[in-house]
C-alpha positions as CSV (number, residue, x, y, z in Angstrom):
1,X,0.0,0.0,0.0
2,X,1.4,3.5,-1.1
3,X,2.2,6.1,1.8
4,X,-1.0,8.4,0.3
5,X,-3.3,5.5,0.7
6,X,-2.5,4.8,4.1
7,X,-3.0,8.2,5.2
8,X,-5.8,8.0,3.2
9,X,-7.3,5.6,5.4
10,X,-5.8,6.9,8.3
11,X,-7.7,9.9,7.7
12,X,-10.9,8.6,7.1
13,X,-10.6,6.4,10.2
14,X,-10.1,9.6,12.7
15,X,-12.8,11.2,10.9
16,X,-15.4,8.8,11.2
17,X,-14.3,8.3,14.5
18,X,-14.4,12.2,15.2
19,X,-17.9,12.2,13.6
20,X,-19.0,9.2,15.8
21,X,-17.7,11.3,18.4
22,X,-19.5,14.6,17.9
23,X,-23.0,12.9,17.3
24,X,-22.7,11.2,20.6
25,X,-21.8,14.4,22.3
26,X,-24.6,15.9,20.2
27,X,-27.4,13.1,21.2
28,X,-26.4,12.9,24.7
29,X,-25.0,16.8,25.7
30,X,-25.6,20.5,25.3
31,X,-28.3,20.3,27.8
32,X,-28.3,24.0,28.3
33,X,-29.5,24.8,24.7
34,X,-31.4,21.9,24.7
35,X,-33.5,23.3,27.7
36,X,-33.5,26.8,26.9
37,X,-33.7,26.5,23.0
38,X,-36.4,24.3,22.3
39,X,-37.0,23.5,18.8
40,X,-39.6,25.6,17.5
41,X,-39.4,25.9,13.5
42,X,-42.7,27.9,13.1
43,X,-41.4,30.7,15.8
44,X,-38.7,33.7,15.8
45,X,-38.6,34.1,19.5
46,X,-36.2,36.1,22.1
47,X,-35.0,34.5,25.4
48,X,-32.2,35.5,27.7
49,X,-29.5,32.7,27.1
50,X,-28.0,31.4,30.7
51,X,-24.2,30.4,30.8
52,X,-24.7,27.2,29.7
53,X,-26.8,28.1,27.0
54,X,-24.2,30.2,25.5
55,X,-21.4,27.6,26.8
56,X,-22.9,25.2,24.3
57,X,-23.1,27.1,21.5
58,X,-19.6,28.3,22.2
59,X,-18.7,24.0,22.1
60,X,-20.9,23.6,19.0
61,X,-19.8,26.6,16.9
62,X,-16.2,25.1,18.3
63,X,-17.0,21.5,16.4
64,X,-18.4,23.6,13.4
65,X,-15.4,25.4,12.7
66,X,-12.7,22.7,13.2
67,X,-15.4,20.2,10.8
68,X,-15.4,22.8,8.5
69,X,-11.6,23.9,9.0
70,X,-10.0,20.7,9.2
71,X,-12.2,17.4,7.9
72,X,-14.4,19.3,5.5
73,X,-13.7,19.7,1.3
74,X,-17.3,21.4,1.0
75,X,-19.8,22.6,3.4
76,X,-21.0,20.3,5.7
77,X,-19.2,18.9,8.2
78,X,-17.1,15.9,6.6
79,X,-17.1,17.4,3.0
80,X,-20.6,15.8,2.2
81,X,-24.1,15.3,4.0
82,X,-23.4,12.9,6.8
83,X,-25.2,11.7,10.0
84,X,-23.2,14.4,11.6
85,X,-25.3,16.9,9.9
86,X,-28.4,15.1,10.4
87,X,-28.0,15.6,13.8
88,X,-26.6,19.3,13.9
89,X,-29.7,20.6,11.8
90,X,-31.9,20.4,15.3
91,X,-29.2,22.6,16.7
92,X,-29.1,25.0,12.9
93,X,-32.9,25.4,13.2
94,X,-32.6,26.4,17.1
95,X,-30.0,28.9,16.6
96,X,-33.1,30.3,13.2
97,X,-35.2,30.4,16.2
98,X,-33.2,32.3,18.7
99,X,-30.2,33.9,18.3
100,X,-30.3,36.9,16.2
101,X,-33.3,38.3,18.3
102,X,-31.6,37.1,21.5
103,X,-28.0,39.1,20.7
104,X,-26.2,35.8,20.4
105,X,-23.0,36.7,18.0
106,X,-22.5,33.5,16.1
107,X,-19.3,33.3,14.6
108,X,-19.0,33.4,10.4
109,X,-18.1,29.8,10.5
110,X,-21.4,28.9,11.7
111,X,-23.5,31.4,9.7
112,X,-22.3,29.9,6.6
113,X,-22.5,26.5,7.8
114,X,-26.3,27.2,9.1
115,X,-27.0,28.6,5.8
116,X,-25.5,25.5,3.5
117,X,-27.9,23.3,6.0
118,X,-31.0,25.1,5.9
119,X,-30.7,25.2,1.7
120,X,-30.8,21.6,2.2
121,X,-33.6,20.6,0.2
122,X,-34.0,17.5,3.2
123,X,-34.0,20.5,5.9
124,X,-36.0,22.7,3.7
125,X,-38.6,19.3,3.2
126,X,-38.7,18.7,7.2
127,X,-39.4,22.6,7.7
128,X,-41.9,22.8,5.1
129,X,-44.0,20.0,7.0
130,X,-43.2,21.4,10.0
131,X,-44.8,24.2,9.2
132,X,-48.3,23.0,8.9
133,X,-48.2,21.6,12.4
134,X,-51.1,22.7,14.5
135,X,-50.6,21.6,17.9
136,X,-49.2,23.9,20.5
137,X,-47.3,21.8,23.9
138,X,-47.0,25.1,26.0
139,X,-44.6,23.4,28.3
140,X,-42.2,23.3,25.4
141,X,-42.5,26.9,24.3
142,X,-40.2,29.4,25.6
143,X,-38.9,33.2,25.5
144,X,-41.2,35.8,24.0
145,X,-42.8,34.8,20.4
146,X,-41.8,38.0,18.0
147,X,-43.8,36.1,14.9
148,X,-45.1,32.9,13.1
149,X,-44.8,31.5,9.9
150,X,-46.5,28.4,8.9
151,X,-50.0,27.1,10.0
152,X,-50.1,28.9,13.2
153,X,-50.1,31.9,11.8
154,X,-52.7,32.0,9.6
């Protein structure tokens, strides 16, 4: 095996193993954005992010920029779509939701990265069906509700 095929593989290996890595952290962690973020697709809404809040998206935007810095030749995460994405775009949608009208400065990285994943046409398919949802669990809503789009607002 040639020197550029081994690293090759060696590279692919750490990757898939960073990726493994990042959706565990991602299906198990970040409990402060989880809580305070709650997904809401059909909402622009304002809350007042606590430390951890922000602490997370200062870990997420962290992953996002070494993906996209290091392990990436496009625009997702590991060069193309991968479960790694799948399981960010809860996290890209959140950040929609909340940060611009909650003052949360999220870095360039993670604008563009947000914006490759929400011209997704598989996002943009899950949002569109999202947005005829008609069922409100008021328990899950938080922060003040600026506007609606979708259903809901009709």
């Amino acid at each position: 095996m040639s020197k550029s095929v081994a690293e090759t593989n060696t590279s692919t290996r750490i990757n898939s193993a960073y990726c493994q890595s990042i959706i565990a952290e991602m299906h198990s962690g970040l409990m402060g954005i989880r809580s305070e973020m709650p997904m809401n697709i059909r909402a622009i809404a304002r809350i007042q992010p606590s430390n951890a809040c922000l602490n997370d998206i200062a870990r997420i935007e962290e992953i996002f920029a070494d993906c996209l810095k290091n392990r990436s030749t496009d625009s997702y995460l590991f060069g193309h779509f991968t479960a790694a994405d799948a399981f960010f775009a809860p996290v890209v949608l959140r950040l929609q939701t909340y940060a611009d009208t909650s003052d949360i400065v999220l870095k360039s990285t993670t604008k563009q990265y947000c914006e490759t994943m929400l011209n997704n046409p598989h996002i943009q398919a899950w949002r569109e069906a999202a947005l005829e949802e008609t069922r409100i669990i008021e328990e899950d809503e938080a922060g003040e509700i600026l506007s609606l789009i979708g259903s809901l607002a009709k």
